[in-house]
C-alpha positions in Angstrom: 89.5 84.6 76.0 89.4 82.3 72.9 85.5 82.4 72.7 85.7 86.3 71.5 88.1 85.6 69.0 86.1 82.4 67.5 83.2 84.2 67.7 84.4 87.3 65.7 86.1 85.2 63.1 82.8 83.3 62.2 80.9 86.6 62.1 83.5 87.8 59.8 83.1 85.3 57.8 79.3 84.6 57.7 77.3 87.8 58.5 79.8 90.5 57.3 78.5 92.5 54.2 79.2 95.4 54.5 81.9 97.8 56.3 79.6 99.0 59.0 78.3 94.9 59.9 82.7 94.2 60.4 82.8 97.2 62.6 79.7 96.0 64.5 81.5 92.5 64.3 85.3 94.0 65.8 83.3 95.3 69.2 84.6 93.8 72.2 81.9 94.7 74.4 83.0 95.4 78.0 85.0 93.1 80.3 83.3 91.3 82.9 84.5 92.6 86.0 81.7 90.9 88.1 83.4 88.0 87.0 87.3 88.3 86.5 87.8 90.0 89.6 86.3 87.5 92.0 88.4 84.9 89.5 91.8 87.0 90.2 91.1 87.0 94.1 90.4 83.3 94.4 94.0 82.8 92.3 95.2 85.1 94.9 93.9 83.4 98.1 95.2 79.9 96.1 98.7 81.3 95.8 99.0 82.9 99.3 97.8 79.5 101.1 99.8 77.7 98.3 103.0 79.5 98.9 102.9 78.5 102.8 102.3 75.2 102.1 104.5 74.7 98.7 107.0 77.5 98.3 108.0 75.9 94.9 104.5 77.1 93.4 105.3 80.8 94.2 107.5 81.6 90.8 105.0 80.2 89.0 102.3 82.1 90.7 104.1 85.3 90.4 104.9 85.0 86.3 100.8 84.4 86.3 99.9 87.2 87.8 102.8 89.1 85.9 101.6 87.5 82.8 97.7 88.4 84.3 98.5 92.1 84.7 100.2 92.6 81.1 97.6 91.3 79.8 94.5 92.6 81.2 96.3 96.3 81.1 96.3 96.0 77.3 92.5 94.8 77.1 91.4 97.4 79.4 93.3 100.2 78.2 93.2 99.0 73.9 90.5 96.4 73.3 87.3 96.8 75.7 84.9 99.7 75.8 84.7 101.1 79.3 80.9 100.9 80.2 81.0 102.5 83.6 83.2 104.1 86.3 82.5 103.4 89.4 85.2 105.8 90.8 86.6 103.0 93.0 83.3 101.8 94.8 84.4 98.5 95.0 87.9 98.8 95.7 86.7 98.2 100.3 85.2 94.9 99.2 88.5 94.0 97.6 90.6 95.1 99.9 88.9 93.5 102.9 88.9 89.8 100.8 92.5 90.4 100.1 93.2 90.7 103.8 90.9 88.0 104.5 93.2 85.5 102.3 95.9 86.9 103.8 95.3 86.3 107.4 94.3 82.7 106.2 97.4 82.1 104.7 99.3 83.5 107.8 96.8 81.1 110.4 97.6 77.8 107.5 101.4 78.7 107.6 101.1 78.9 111.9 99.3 75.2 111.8 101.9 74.3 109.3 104.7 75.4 111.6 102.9 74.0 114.9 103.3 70.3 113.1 106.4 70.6 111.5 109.6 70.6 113.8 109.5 74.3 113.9 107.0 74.7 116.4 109.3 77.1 118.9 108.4 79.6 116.4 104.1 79.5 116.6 104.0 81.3 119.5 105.8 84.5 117.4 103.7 84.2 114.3 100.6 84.7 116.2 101.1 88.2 116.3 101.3 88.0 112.1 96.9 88.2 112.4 96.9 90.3 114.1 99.0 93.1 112.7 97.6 92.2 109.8 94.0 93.3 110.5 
């Protein structure tokens, strides 16, 4: 996010002539969705499998992705040019990886209990996957 704002301040400063080259120069572009979205759904899987094993992590996850959604709502909405709609095409392939890190999470927390001394309560948390999917 600070390589945009580098670059725009250099261009401002040493190809900017005229009004028409800083307008040229203030265009975001579009945002990357081929590569933030896999990004926020491995930070997802990472704080689901994290907050089994850690529970102290999950405030922290949470203010990121509160922090994550204020922020890429403005930059959607206010700063990037919207180069396509897809008319949520993509939204099955995100939905299944969700549920995929989510039934990881649930079979990492069942190991976790198994080995701990709470392992009376494995054989109830089995049913977790499979209500899940």
């Amino acid at each position: 996010m600070l390589k945009p704002l580098i670059i725009y301040h250099l261009k401002n400063i040493f190809l900017v002539k005229t009004e028409k080259d800083r307008q040229e120069a203030m265009d975001a572009g579009s945002l990357g969705f081929n590569t933030s979205e896999p990004r926020m759904q491995l930070y997802f899987l990472l704080g689901l499998v994290n907050a089994a094993v850690t529970p102290i992590l999950l405030p922290f996850i949470v203010i990121f992705f509160s922090f994550s959604y204020v922020v890429f709502r403005h930059q959607i909405i206010n700063v990037y040019n919207q180069e396509y709609e897809s008319g949520a095409v993509f939204w099955p392939s995100v939905h299944g990886r969700i549920i995929t890190a989510l039934v990881i999470s649930q079979l990492l927390m069942m190991g976790l209990l198994s080995t701990k001394q709470a392992s009376q309560s494995t054989p109830f948390a089995i049913a977790l996957p499979l209500l899940t999917i």
